[in-house]
C-alpha positions as CSV (number, residue, x, y, z in Angstrom):
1,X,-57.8,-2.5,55.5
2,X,-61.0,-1.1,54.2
3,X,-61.2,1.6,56.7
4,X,-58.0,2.8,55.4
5,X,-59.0,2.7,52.0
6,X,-62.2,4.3,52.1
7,X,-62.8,7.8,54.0
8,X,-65.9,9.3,54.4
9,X,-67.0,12.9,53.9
10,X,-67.6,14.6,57.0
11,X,-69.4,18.1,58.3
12,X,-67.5,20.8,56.4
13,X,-65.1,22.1,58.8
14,X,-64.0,25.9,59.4
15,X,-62.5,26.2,55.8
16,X,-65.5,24.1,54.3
17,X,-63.4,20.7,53.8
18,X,-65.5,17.5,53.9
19,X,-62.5,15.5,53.8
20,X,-58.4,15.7,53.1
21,X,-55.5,13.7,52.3
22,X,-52.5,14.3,53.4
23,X,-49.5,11.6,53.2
24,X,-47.5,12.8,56.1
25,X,-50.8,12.2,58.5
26,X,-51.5,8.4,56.8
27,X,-50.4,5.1,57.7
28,X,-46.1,4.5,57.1
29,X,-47.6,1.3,55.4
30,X,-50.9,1.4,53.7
31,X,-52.0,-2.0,52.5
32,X,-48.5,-3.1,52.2
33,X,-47.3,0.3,49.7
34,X,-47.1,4.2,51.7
35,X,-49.0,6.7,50.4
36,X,-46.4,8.9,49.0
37,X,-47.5,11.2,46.3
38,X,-51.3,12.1,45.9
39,X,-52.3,15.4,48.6
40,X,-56.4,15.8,48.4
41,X,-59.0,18.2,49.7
42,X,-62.8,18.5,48.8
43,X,-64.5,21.2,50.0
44,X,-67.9,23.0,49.9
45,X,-68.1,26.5,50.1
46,X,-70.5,29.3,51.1
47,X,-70.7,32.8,49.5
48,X,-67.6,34.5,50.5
49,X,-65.8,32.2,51.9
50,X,-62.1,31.6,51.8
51,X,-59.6,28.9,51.3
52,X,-56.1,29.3,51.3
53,X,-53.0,27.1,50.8
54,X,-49.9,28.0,51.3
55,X,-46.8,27.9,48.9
56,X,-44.5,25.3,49.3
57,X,-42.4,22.1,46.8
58,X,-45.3,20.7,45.4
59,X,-47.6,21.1,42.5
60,X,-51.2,22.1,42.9
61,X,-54.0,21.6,41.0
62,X,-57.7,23.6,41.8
63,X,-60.5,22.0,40.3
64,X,-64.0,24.0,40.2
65,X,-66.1,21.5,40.8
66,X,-69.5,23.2,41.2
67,X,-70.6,27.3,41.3
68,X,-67.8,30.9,40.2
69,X,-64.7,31.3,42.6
70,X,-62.5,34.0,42.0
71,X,-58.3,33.0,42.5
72,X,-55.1,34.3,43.4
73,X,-52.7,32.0,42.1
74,X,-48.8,32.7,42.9
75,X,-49.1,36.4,41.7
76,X,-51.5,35.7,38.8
77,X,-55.4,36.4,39.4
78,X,-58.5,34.6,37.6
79,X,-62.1,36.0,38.2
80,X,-65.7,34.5,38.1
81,X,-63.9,31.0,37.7
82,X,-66.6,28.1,37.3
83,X,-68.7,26.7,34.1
84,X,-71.5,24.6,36.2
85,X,-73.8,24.1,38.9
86,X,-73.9,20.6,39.0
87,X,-70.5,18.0,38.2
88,X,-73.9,16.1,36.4
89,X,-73.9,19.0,33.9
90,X,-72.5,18.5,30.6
91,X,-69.8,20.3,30.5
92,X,-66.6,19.8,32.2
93,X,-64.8,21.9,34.7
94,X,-61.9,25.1,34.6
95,X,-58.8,23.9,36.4
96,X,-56.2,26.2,37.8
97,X,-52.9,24.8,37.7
98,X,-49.7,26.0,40.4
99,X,-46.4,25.1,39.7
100,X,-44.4,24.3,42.8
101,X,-43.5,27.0,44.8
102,X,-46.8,29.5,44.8
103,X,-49.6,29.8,46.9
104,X,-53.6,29.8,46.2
105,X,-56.7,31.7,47.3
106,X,-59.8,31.0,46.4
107,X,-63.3,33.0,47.3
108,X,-66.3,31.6,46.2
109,X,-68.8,33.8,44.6
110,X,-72.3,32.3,45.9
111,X,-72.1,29.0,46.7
112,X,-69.8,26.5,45.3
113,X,-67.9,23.2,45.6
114,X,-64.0,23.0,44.8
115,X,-61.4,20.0,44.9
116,X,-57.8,20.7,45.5
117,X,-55.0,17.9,44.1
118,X,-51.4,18.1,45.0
119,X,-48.0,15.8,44.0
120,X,-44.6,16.6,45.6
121,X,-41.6,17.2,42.5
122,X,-42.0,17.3,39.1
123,X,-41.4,19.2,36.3
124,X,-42.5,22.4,36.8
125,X,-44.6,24.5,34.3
126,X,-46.4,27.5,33.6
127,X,-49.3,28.3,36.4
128,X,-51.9,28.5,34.3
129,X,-56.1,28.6,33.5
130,X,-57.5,25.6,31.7
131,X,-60.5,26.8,30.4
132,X,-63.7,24.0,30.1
133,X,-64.2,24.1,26.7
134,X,-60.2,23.1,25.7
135,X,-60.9,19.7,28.0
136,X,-61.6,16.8,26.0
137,X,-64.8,14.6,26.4
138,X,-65.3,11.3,25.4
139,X,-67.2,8.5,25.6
140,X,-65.8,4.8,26.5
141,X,-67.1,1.5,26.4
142,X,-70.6,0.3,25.2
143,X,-73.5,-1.1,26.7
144,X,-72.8,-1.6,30.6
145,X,-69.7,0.0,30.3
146,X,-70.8,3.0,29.0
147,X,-69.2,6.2,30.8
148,X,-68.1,9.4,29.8
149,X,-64.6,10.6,30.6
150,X,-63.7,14.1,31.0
151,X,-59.7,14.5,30.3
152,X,-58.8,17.7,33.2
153,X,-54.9,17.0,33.1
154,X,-54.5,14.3,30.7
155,X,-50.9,12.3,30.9
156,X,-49.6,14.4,27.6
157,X,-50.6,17.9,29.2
158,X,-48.0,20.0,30.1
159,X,-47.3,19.4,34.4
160,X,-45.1,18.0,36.7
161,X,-46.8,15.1,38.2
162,X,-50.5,15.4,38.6
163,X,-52.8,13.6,36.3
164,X,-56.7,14.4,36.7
165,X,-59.7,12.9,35.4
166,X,-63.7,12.8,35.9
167,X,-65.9,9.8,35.1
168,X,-69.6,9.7,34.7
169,X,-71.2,6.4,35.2
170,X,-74.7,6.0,34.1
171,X,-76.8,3.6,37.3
172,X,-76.3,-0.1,36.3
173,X,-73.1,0.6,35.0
174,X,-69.5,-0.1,35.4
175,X,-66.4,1.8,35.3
176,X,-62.5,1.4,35.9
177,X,-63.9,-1.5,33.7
178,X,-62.6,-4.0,33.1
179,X,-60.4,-4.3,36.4
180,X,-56.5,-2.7,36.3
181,X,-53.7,-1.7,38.1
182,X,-50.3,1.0,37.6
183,X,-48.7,-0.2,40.6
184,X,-45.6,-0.8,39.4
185,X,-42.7,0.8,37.2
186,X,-42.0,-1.1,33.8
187,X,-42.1,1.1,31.1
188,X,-44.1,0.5,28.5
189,X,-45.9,-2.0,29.7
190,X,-47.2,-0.2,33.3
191,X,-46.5,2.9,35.6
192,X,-46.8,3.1,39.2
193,X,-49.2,6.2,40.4
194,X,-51.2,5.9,43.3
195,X,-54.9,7.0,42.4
196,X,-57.2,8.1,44.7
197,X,-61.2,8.4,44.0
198,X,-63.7,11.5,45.2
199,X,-67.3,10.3,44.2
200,X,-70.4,12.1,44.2
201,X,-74.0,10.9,43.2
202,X,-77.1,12.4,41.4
203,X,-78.9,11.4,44.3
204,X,-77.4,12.3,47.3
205,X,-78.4,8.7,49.0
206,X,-76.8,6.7,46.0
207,X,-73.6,4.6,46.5
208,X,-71.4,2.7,44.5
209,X,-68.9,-0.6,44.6
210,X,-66.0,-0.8,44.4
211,X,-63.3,-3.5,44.8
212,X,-59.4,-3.1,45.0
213,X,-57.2,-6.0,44.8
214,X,-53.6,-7.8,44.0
215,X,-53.5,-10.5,41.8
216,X,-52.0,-12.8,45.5
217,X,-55.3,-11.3,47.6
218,X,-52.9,-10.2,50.4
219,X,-55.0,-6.8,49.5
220,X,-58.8,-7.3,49.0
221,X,-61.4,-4.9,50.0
222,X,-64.6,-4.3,48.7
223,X,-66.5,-0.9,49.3
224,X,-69.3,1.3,49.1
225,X,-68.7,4.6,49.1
226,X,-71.3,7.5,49.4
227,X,-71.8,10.9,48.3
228,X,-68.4,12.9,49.2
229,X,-66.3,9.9,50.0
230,X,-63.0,9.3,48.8
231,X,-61.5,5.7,48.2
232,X,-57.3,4.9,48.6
233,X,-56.0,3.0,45.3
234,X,-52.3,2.4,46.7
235,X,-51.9,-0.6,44.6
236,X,-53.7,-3.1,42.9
237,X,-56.6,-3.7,40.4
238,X,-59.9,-2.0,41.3
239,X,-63.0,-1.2,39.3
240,X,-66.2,0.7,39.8
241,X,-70.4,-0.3,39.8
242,X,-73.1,2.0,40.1
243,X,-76.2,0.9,41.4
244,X,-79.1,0.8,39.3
245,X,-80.7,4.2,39.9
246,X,-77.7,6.1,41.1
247,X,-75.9,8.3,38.6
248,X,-71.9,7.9,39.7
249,X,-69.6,11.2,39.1
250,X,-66.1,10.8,40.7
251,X,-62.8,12.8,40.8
252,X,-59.6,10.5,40.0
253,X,-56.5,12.8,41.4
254,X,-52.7,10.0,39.8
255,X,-49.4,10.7,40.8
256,X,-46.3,8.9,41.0
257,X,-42.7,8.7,39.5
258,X,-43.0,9.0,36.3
259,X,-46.0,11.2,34.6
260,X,-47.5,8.1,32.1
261,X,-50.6,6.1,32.2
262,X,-49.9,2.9,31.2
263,X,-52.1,0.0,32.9
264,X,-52.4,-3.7,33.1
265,X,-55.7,-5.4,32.9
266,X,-56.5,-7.9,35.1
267,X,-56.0,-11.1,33.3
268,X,-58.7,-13.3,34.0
269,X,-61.0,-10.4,32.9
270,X,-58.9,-9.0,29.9
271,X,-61.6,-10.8,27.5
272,X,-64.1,-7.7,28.7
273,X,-61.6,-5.1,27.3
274,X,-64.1,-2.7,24.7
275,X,-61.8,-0.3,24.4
276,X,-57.7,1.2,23.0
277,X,-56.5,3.5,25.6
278,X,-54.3,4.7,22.4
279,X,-57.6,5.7,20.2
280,X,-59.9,8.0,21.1
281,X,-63.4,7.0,21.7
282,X,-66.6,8.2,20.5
283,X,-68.2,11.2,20.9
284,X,-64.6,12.6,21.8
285,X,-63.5,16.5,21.2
């Protein structure tokens, strides 16, 4: 089960991709819930290279993750697309949202580093820009909890089915904290989206640990993902430790039936909650 749940980067490959997700290529039954919604691609990009995706039913979301791209998006263009050189900077990064139905191009301009999400159905909306300095920023938890989330396509943005995060964890901290789930469909109380995680690390030997489990153990697995890895969140709780020493960054790419967050804490470890998913934190904007 863990080497279903966690995939490793690889070599970039002739379009630069370090590693994909695709549910029609993974298991029918993937710890006991199919992957069904969440499409992923990392790549890493010389100067002048090219990635294309065709058009088809689902929505796309094109996160500059690192360097300038310039993108063709359905019949709408975007230059010099990128705010950083680092996902450690302090600043988030310009997303380029598809509705269903158009295709992307991207070219990078020097070097850079791009993430492409996808979810089947949805809503659609306006393909648009989302400039870096309209994403919020804030700061949750305190002490060893301490992390900084950047809200990319937060669950009351206008899309169809994608919902996009980054997290910061500081080394010695925790994050995904205290454990949770949204594996299943009762409204208010929890939503079912398959999550998937793309980490990279200030250092790139660092690593983190993390855990994903059902309340039954019938899932389990414990994992330590490296710079470039992605880790499966089918179902189940699962949280996130960073190594003394190792700065964590990761992607979270949530899809699923019904475009809410709403979560369930783990309750042997609810006592840890620091934090009101319904009040911003400090330090947000």
């Amino acid at each position: 089960m863990t080497q279903e749940l966690h995939r490793p980067a690889a070599r970039p490959g002739p379009d630069g991709s370090t590693v994909r997700i695709e549910p029609s290529r993974e298991p029918a039954d993937l710890g006991g819930a199919g992957w069904r919604w969440v499409e992923f691609a990392a790549h890493t990009l010389a100067d002048g290279a090219s990635v294309r995706r065709g058009a088809d039913d689902r929505e796309v979301a094109l996160i500059v993750l690192e360097g300038t791209v310039d993108v063709r998006a359905g019949a709408r263009t975007y230059g010099q697309v990128g705010s950083r050189s680092s996902v450690f900077d302090p600043v988030a990064p310009p997303v380029v949202l598809l509705t269903p139905g158009e295709d992307l191009a991207v070219t990078a301009r020097g070097p850079a580093a791009i993430a492409i999400g996808a979810a089947r159905g949805g809503d659609r909306h306006d393909t648009r820009l989302i400039e870096a300095d309209s994403i919020r920023i804030e700061t949750r938890g305190a002490g060893q909890t301490e992390r900084t989330v950047r809200h990319l396509l937060a669950p009351d943005a206008a899309a169809g089915r994608l919902i996009l995060f980054e997290v910061l964890t500081p080394g010695g901290n925790w994050s995904s904290y205290p454990p949770h789930k949204h594996d299943t469909e009762d409204q208010p109380r929890e939503s079912q989206l398959e999550e998937l995680y793309y980490y990279r690390f200030a250092r790139p030997e660092g690593f983190a640990f993390t855990r994903v489990y059902t309340g039954d153990r019938s899932l389990d697995a414990a994992m330590t993902p490296a710079d470039g890895d992605v880790v499966l969140v089918p179902r189940g709780y699962h949280t996130v430790g960073a190594p003394a020493g190792y700065d964590c960054y990761y992607l979270n790419v949530m899809a699923g039936p019904t475009r809410l967050w709403h979560f369930t804490v783990d309750p042997d470890h609810v006592w840890l909650m620091d934090w009101d998913p319904n009040v911003p934190s400090k330090g947000a904007r």
